[in-house]
Biopython code that builds the backbone (N, CA, C, O; Angstrom):
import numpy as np
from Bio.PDB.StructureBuilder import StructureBuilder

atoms = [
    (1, "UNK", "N", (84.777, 112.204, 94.834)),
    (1, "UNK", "CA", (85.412, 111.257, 93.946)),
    (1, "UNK", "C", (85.983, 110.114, 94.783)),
    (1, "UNK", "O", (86.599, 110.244, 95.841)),
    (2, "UNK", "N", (85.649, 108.828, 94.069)),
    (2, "UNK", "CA", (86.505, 107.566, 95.244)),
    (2, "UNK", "C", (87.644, 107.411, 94.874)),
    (2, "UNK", "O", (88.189, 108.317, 94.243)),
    (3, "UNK", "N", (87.973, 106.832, 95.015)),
    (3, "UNK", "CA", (89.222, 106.065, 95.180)),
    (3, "UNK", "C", (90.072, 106.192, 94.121)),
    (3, "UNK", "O", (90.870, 107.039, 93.721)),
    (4, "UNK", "N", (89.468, 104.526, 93.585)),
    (4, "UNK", "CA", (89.248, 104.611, 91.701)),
    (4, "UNK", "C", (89.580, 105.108, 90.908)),
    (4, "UNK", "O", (90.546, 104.866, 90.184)),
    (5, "UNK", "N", (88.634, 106.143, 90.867)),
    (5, "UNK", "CA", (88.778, 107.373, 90.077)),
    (5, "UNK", "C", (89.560, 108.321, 90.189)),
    (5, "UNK", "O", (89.859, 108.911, 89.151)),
    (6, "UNK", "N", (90.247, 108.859, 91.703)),
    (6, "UNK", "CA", (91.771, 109.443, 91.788)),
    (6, "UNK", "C", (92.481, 108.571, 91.446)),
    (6, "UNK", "O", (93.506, 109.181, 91.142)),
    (7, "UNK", "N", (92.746, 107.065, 91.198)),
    (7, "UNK", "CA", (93.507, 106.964, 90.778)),
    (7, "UNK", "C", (94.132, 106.361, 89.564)),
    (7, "UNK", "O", (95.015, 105.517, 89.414)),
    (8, "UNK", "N", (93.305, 107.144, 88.645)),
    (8, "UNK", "CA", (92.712, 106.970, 87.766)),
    (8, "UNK", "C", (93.125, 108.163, 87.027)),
    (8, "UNK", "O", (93.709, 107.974, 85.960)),
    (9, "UNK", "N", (92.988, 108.950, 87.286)),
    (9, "UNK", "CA", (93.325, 110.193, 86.607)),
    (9, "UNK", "C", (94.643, 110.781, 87.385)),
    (9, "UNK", "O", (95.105, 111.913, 87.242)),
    (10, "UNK", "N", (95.097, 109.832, 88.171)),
    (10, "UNK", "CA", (96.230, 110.646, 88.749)),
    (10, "UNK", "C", (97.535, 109.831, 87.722)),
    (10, "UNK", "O", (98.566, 110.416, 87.388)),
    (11, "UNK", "N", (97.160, 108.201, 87.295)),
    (11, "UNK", "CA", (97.601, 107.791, 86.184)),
    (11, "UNK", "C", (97.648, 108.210, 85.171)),
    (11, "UNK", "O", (98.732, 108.372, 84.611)),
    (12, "UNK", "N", (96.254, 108.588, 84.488)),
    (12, "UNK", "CA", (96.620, 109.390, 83.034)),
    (12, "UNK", "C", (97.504, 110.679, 83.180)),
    (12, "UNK", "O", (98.230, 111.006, 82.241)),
    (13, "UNK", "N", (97.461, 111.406, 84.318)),
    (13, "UNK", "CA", (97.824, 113.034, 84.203)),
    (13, "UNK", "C", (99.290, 112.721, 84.347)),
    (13, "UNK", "O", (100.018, 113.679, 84.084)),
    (14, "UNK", "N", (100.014, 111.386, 84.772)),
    (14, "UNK", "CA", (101.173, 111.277, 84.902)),
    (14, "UNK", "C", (101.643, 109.813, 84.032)),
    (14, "UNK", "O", (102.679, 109.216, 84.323)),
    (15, "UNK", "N", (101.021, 109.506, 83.300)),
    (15, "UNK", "CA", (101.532, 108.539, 82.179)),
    (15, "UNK", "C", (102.330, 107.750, 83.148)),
    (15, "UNK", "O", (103.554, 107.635, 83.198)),
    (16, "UNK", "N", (101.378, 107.202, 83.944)),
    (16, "UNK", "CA", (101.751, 105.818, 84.821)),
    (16, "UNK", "C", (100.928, 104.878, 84.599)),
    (16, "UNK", "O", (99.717, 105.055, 84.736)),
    (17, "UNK", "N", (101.614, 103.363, 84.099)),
    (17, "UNK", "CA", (100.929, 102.551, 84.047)),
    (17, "UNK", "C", (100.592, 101.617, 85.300)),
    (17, "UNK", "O", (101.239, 102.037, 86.259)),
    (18, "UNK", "N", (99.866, 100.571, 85.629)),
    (18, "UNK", "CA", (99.701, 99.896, 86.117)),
    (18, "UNK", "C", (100.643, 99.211, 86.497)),
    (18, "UNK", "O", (100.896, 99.390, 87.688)),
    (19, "UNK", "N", (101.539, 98.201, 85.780)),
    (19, "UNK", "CA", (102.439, 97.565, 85.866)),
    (19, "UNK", "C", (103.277, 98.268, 86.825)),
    (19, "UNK", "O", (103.636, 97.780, 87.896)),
    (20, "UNK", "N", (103.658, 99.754, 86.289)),
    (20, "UNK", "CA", (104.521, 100.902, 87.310)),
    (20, "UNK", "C", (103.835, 100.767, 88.984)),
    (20, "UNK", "O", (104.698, 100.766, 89.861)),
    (21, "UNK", "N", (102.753, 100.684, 89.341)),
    (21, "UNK", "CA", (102.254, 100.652, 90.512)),
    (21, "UNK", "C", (102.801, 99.493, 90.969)),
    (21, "UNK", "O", (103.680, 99.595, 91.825)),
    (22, "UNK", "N", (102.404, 98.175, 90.505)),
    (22, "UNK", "CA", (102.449, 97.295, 90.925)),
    (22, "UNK", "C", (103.793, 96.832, 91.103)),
    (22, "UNK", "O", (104.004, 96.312, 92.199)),
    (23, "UNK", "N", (104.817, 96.891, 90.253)),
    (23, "UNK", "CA", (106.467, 96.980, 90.936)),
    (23, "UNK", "C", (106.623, 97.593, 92.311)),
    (23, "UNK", "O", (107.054, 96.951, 93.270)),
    (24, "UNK", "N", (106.190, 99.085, 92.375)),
    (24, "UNK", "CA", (106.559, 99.459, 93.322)),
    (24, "UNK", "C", (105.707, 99.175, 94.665)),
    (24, "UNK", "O", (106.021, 99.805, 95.674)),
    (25, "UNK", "N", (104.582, 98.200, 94.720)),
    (25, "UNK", "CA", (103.888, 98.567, 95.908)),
    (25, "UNK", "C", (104.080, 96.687, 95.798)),
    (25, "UNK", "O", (103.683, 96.027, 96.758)),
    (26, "UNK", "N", (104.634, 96.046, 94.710)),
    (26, "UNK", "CA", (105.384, 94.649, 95.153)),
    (26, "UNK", "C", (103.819, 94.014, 95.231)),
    (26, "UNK", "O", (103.507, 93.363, 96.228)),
    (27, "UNK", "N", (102.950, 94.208, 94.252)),
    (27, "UNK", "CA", (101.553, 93.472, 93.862)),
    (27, "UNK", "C", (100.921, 92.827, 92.936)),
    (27, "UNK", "O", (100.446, 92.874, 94.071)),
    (28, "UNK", "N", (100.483, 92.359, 92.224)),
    (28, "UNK", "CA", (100.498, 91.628, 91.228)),
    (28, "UNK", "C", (99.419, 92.936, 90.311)),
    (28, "UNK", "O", (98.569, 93.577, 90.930)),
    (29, "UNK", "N", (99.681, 93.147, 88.711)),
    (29, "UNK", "CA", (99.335, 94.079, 87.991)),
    (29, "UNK", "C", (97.605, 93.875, 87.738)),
    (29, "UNK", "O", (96.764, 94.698, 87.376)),
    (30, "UNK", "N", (97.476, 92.402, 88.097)),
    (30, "UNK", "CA", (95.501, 92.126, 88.415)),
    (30, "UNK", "C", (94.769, 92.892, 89.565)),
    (30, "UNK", "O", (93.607, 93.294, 89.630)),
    (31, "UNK", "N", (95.985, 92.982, 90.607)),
    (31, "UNK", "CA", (95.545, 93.634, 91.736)),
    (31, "UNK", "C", (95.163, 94.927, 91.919)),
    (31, "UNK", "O", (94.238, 95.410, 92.572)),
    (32, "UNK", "N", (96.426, 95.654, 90.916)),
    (32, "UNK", "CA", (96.379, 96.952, 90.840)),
    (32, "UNK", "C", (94.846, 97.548, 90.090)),
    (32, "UNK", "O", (94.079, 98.445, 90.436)),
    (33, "UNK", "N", (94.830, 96.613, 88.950)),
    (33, "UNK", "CA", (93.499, 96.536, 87.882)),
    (33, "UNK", "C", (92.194, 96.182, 88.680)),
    (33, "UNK", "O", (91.157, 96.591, 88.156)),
    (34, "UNK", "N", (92.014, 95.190, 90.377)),
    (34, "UNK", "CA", (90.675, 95.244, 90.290)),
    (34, "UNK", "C", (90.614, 96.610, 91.069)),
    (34, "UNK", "O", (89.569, 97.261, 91.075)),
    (35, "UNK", "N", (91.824, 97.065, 91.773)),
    (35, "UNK", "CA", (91.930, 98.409, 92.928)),
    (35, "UNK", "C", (91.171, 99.282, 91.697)),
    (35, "UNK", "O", (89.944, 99.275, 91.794)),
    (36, "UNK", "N", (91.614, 99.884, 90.782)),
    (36, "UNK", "CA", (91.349, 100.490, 89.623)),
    (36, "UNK", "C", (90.223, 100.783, 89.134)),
    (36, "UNK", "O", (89.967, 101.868, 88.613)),
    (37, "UNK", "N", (89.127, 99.460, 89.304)),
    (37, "UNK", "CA", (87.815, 99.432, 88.355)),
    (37, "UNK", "C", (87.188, 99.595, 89.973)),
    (37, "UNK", "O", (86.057, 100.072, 89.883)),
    (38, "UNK", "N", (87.553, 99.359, 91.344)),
    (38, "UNK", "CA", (86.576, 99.474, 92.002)),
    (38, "UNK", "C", (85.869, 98.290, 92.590)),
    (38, "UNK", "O", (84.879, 98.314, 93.321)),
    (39, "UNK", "N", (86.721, 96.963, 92.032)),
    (39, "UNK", "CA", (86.218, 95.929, 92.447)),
    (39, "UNK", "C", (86.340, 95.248, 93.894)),
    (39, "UNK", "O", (85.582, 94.507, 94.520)),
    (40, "UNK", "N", (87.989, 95.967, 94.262)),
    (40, "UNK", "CA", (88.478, 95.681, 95.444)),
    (40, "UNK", "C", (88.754, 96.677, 96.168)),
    (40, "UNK", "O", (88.568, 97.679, 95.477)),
    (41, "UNK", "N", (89.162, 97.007, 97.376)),
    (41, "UNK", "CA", (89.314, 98.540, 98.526)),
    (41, "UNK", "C", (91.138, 98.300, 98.080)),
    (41, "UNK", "O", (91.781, 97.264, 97.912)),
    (42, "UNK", "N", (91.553, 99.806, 97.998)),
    (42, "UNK", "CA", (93.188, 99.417, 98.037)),
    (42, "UNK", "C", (93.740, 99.190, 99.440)),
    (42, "UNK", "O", (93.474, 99.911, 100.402)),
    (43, "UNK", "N", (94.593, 98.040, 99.468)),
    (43, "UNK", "CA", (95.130, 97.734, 100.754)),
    (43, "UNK", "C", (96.575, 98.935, 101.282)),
    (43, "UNK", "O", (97.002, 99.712, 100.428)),
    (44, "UNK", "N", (97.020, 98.939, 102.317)),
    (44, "UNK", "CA", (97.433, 99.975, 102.809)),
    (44, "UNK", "C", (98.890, 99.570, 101.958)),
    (44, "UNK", "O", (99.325, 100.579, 101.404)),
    (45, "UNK", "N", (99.354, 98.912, 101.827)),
    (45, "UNK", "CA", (100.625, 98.299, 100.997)),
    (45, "UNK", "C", (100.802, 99.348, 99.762)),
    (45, "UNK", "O", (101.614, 100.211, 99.431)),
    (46, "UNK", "N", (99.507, 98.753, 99.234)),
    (46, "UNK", "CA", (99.428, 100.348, 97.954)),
    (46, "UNK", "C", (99.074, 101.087, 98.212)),
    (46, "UNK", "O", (99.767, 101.826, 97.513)),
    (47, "UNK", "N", (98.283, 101.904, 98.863)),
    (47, "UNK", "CA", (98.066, 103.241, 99.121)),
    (47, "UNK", "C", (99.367, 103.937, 99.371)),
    (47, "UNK", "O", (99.694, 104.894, 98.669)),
    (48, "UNK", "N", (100.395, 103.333, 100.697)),
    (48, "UNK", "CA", (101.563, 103.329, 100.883)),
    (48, "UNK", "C", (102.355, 103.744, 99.515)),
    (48, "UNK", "O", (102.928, 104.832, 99.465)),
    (49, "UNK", "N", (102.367, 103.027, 98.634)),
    (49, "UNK", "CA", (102.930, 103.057, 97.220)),
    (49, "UNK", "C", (102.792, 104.125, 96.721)),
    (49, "UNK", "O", (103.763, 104.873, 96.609)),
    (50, "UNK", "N", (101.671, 104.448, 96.330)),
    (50, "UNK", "CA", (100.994, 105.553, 95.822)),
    (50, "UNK", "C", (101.520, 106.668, 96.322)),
    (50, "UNK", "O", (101.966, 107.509, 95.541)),
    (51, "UNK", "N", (101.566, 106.892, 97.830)),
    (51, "UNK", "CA", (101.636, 107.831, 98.046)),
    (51, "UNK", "C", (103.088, 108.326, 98.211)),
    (51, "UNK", "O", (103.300, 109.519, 98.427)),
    (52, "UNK", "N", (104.302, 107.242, 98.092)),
    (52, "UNK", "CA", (105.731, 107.433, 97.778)),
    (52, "UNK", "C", (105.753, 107.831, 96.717)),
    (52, "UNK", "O", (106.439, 108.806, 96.410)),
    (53, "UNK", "N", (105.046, 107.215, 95.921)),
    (53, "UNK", "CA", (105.381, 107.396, 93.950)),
    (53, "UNK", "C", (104.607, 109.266, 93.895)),
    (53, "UNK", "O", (105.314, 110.215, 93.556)),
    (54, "UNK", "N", (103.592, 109.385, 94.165)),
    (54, "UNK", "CA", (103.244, 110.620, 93.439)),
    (54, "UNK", "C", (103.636, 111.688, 94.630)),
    (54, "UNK", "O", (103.877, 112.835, 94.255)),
    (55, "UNK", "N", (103.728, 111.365, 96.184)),
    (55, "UNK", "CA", (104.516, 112.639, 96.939)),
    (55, "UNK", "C", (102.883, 113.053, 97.488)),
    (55, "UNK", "O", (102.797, 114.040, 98.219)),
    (56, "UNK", "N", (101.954, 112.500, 97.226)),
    (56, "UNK", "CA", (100.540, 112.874, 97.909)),
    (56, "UNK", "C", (101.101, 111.972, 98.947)),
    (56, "UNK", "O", (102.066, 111.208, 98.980)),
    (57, "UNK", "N", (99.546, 112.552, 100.348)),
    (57, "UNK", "CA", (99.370, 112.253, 101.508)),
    (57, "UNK", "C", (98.865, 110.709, 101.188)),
    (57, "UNK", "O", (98.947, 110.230, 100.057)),
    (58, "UNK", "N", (98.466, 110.171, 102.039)),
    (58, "UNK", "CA", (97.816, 108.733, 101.786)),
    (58, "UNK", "C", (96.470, 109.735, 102.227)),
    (58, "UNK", "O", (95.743, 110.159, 101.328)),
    (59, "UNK", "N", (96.255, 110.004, 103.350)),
    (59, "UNK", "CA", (95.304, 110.921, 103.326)),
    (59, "UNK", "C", (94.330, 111.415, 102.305)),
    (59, "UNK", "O", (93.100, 111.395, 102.266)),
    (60, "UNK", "N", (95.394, 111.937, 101.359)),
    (60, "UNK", "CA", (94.367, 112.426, 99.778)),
    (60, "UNK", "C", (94.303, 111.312, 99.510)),
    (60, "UNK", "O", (93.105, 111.027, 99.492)),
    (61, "UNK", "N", (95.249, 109.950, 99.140)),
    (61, "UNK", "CA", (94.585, 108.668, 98.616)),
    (61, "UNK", "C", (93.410, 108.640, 98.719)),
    (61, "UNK", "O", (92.580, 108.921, 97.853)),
    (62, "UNK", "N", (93.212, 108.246, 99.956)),
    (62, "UNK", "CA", (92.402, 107.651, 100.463)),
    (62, "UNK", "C", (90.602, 108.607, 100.796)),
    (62, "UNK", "O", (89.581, 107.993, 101.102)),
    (63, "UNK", "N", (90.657, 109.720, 100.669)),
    (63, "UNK", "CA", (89.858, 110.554, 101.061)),
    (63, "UNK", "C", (89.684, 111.637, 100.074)),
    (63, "UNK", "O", (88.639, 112.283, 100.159)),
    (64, "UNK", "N", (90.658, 111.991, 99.013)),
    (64, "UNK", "CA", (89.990, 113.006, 98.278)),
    (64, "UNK", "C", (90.594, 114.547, 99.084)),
    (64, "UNK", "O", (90.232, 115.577, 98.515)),
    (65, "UNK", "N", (91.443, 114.714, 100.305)),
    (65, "UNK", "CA", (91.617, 115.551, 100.685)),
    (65, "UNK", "C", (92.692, 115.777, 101.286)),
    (65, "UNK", "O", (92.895, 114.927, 102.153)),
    (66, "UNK", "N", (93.490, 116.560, 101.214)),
    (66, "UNK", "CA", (94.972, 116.711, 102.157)),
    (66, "UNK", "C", (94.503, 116.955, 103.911)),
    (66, "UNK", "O", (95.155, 116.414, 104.805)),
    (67, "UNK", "N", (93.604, 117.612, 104.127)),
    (67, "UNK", "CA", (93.355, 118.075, 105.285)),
    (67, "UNK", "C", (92.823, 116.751, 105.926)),
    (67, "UNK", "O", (92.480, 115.811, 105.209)),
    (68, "UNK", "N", (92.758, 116.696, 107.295)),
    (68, "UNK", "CA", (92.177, 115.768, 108.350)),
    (68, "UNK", "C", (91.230, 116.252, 108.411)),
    (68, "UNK", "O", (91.251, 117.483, 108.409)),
    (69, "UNK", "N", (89.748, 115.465, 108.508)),
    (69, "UNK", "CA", (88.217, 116.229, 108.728)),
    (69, "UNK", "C", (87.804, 115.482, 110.592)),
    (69, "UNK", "O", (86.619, 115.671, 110.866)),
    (70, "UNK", "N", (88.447, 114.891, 111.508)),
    (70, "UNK", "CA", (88.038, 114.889, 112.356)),
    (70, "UNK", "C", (87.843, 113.534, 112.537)),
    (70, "UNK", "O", (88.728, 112.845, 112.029)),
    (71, "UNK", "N", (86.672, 112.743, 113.290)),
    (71, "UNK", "CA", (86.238, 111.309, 113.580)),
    (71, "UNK", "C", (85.790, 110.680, 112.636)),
    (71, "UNK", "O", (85.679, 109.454, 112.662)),
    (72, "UNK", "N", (85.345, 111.655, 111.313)),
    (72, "UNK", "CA", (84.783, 111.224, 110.138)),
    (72, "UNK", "C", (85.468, 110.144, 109.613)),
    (72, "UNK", "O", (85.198, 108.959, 109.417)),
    (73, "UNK", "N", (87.011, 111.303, 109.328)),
    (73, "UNK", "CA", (87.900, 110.790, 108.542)),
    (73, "UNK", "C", (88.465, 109.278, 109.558)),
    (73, "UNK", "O", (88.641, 108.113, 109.204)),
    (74, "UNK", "N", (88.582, 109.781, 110.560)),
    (74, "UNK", "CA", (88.992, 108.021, 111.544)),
    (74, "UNK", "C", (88.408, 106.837, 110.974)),
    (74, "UNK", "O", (88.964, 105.873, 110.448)),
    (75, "UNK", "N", (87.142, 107.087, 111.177)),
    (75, "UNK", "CA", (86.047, 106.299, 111.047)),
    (75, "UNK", "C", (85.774, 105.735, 109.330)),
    (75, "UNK", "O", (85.450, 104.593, 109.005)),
    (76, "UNK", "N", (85.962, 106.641, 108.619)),
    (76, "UNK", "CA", (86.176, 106.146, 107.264)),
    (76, "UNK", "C", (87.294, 105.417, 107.097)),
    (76, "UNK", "O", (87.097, 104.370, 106.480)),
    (77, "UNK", "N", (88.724, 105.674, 107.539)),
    (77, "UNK", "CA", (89.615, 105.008, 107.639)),
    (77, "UNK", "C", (89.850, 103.512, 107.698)),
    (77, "UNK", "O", (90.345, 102.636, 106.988)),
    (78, "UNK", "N", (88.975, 103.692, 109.459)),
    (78, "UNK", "CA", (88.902, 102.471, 109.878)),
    (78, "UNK", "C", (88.147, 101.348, 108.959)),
    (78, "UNK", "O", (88.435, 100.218, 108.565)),
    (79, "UNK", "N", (87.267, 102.051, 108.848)),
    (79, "UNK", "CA", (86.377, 100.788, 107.468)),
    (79, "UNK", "C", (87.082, 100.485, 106.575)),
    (79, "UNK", "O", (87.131, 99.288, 106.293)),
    (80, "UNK", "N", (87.998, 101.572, 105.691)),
    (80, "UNK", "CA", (88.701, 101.260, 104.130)),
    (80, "UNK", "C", (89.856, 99.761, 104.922)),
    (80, "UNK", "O", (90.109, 98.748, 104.271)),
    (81, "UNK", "N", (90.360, 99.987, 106.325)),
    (81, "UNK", "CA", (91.098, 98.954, 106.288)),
    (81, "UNK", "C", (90.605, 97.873, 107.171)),
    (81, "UNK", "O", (91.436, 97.201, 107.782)),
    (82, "UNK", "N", (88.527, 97.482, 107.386)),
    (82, "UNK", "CA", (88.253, 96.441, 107.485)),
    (82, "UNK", "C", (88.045, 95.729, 105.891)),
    (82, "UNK", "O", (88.150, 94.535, 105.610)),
    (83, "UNK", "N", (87.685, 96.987, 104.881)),
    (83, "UNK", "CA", (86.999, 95.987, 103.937)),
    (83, "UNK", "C", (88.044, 95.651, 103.303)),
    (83, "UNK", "O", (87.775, 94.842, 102.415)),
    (84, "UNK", "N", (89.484, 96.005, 103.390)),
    (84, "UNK", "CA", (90.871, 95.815, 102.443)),
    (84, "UNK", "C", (91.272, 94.441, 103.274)),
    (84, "UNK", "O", (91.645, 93.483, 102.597)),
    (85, "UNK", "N", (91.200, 94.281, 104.983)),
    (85, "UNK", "CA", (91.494, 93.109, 105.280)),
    (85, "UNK", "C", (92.931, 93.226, 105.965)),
    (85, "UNK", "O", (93.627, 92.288, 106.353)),
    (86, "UNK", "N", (93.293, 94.942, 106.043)),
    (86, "UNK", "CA", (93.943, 95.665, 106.904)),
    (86, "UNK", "C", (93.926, 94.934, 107.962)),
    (86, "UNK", "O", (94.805, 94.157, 108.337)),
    (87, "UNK", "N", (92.388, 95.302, 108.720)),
    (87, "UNK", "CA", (92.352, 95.003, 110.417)),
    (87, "UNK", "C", (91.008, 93.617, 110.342)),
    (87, "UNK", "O", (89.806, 93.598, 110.079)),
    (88, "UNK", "N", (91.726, 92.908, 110.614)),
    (88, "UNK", "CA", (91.171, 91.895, 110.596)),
    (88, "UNK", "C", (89.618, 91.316, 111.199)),
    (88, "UNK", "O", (89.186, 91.989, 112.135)),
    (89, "UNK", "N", (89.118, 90.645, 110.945)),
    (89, "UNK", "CA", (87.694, 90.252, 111.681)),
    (89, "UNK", "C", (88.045, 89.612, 113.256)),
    (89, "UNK", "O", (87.256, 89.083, 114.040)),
    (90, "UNK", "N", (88.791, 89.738, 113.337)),
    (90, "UNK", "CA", (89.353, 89.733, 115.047)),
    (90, "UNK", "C", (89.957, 90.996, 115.676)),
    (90, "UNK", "O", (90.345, 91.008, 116.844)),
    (91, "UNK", "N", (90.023, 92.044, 114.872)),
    (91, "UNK", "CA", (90.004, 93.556, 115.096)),
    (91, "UNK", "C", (92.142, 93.556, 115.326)),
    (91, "UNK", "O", (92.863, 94.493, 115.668)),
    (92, "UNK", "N", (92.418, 92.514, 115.060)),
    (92, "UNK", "CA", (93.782, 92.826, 115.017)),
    (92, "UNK", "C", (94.443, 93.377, 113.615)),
    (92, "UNK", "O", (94.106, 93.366, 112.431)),
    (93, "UNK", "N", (95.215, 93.714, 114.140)),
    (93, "UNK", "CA", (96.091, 94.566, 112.711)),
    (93, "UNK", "C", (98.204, 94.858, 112.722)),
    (93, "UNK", "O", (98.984, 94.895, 113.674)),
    (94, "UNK", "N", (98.325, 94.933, 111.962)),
    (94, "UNK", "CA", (100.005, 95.218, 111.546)),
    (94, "UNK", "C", (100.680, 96.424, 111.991)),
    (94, "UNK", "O", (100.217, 97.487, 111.578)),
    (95, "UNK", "N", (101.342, 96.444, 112.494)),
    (95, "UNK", "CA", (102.173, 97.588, 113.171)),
    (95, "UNK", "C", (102.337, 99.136, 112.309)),
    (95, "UNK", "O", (102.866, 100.095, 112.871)),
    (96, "UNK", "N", (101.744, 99.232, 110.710)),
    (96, "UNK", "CA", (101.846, 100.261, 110.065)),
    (96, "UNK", "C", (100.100, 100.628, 110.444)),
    (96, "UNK", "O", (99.667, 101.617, 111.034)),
    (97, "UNK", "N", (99.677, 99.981, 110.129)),
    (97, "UNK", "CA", (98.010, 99.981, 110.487)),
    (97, "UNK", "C", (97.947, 100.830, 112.052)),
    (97, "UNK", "O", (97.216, 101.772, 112.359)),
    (98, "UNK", "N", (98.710, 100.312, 112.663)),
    (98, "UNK", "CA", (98.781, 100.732, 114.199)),
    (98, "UNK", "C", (99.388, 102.317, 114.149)),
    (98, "UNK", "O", (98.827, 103.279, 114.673)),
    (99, "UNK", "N", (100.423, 102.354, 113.539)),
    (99, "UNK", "CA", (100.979, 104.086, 113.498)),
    (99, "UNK", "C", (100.255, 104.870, 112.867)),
    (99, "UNK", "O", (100.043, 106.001, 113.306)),
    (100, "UNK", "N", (99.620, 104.350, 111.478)),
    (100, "UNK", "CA", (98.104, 105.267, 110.958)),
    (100, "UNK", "C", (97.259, 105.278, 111.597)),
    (100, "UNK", "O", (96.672, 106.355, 111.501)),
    (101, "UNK", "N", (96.697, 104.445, 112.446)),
    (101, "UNK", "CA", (95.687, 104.838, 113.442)),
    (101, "UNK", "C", (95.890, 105.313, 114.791)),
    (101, "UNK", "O", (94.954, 105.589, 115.542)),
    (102, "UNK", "N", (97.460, 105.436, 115.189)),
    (102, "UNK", "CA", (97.481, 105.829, 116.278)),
    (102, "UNK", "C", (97.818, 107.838, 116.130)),
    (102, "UNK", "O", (97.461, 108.754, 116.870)),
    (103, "UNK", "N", (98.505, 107.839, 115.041)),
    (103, "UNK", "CA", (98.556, 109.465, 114.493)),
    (103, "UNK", "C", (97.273, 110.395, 114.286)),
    (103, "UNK", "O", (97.119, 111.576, 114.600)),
    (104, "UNK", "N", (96.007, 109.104, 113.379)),
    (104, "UNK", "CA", (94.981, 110.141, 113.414)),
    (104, "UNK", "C", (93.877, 110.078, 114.379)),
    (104, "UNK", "O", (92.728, 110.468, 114.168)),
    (105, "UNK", "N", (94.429, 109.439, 115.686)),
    (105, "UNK", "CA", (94.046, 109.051, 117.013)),
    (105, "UNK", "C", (94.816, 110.501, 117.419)),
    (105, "UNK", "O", (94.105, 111.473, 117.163)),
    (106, "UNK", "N", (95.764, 110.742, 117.839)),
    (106, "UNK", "CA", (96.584, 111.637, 118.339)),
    (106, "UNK", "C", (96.540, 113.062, 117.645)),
    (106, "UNK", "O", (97.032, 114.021, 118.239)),
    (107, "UNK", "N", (95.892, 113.231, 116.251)),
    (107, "UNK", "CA", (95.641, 114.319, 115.670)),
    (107, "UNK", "C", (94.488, 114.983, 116.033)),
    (107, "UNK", "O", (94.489, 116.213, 116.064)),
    (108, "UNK", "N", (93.368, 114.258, 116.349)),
    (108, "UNK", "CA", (92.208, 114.082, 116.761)),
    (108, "UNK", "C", (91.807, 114.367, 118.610)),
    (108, "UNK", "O", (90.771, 114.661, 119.206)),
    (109, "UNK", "N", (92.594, 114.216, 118.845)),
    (109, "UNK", "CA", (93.120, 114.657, 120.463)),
    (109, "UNK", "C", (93.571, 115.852, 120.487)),
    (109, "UNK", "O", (93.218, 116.731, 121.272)),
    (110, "UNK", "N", (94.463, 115.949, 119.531)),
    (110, "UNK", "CA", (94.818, 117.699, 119.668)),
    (110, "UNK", "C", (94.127, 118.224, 119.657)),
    (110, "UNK", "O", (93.918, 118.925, 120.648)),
    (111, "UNK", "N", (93.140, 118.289, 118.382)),
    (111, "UNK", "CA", (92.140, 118.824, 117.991)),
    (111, "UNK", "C", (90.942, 119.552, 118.985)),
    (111, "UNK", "O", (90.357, 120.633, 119.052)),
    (112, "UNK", "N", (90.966, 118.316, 119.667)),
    (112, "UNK", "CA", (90.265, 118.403, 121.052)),
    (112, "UNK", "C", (90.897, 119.236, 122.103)),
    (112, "UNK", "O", (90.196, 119.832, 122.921)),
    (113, "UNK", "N", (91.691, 119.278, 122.110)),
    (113, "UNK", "CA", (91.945, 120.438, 123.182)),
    (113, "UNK", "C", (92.686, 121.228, 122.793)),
    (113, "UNK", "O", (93.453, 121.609, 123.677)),
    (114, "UNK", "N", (92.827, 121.666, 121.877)),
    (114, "UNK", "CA", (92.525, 123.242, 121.081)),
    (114, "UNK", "C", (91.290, 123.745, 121.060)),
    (114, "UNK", "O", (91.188, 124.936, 121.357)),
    (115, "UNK", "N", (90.241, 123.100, 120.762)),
    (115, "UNK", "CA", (89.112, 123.401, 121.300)),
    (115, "UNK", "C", (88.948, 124.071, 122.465)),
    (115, "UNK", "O", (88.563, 125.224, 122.663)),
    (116, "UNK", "N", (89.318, 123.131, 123.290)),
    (116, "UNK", "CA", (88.801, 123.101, 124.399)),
    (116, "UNK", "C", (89.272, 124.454, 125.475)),
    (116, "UNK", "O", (88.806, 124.743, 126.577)),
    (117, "UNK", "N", (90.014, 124.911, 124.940)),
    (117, "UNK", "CA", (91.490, 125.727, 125.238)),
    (117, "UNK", "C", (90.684, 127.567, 124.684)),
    (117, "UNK", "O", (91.115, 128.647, 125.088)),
    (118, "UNK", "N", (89.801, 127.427, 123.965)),
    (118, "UNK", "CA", (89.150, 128.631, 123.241)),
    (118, "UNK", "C", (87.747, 128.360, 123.876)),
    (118, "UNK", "O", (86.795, 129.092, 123.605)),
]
sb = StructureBuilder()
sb.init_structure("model")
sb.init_model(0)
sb.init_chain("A")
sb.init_seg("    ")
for serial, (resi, resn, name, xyz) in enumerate(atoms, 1):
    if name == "N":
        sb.init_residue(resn, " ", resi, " ")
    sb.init_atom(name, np.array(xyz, "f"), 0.0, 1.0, " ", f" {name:<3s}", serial, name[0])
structure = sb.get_structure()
């Protein structure tokens, strides 16, 4: 399931409107609506939102899953915040951008030598 569509049904199952998103993630209620239909990638601002308001991971936002899946999930990451405009076409990015990618940089390292360790 994308995006969209979690959040989409994470609205109906909790009688949240749009407007409600968009107060809290400080976006305009068009924005929230093209995030919604799929027209646009959600930027980390709302995902952020989202994931204060309902107590999910951004993680599940963003992926459909609480768990970390490895370089996959990096790598998917990394794209949701070239095509949102996150990390820019000069590969620079915002200091929250930087702690989400430096955590599932550092999760991903563990990972690795736990491995490595068995």
């Amino acid at each position: 399931m994308d995006f969209n569509n979690r959040l989409k049904i994470w609205m109906k199952e909790n009688g949240i409107k749009q407007i409600d998103i968009a107060d809290k993630a400080n976006v305009t209620k068009g924005y929230v609506s093209n995030v919604a239909t799929g027209k646009i990638p959600p930027s980390n601002t709302l995902v952020q939102a989202l994931s204060e308001m309902s107590g999910k991971s951004v993680h599940w936002w963003l992926f459909g899953e609480n768990e970390y899946k490895g370089l996959a999930s990096l790598n998917t990451l990394i794209d949701t915040f070239i095509k949102s405009g996150d990390i820019k076409q000069d590969g620079t990015y915002d200091e929250k951008i930087k702690i989400i990618l430096h955590t599932m940089l550092d999760k991903e390292i563990s990972n690795k030598l736990k491995e490595a360790q068995h």
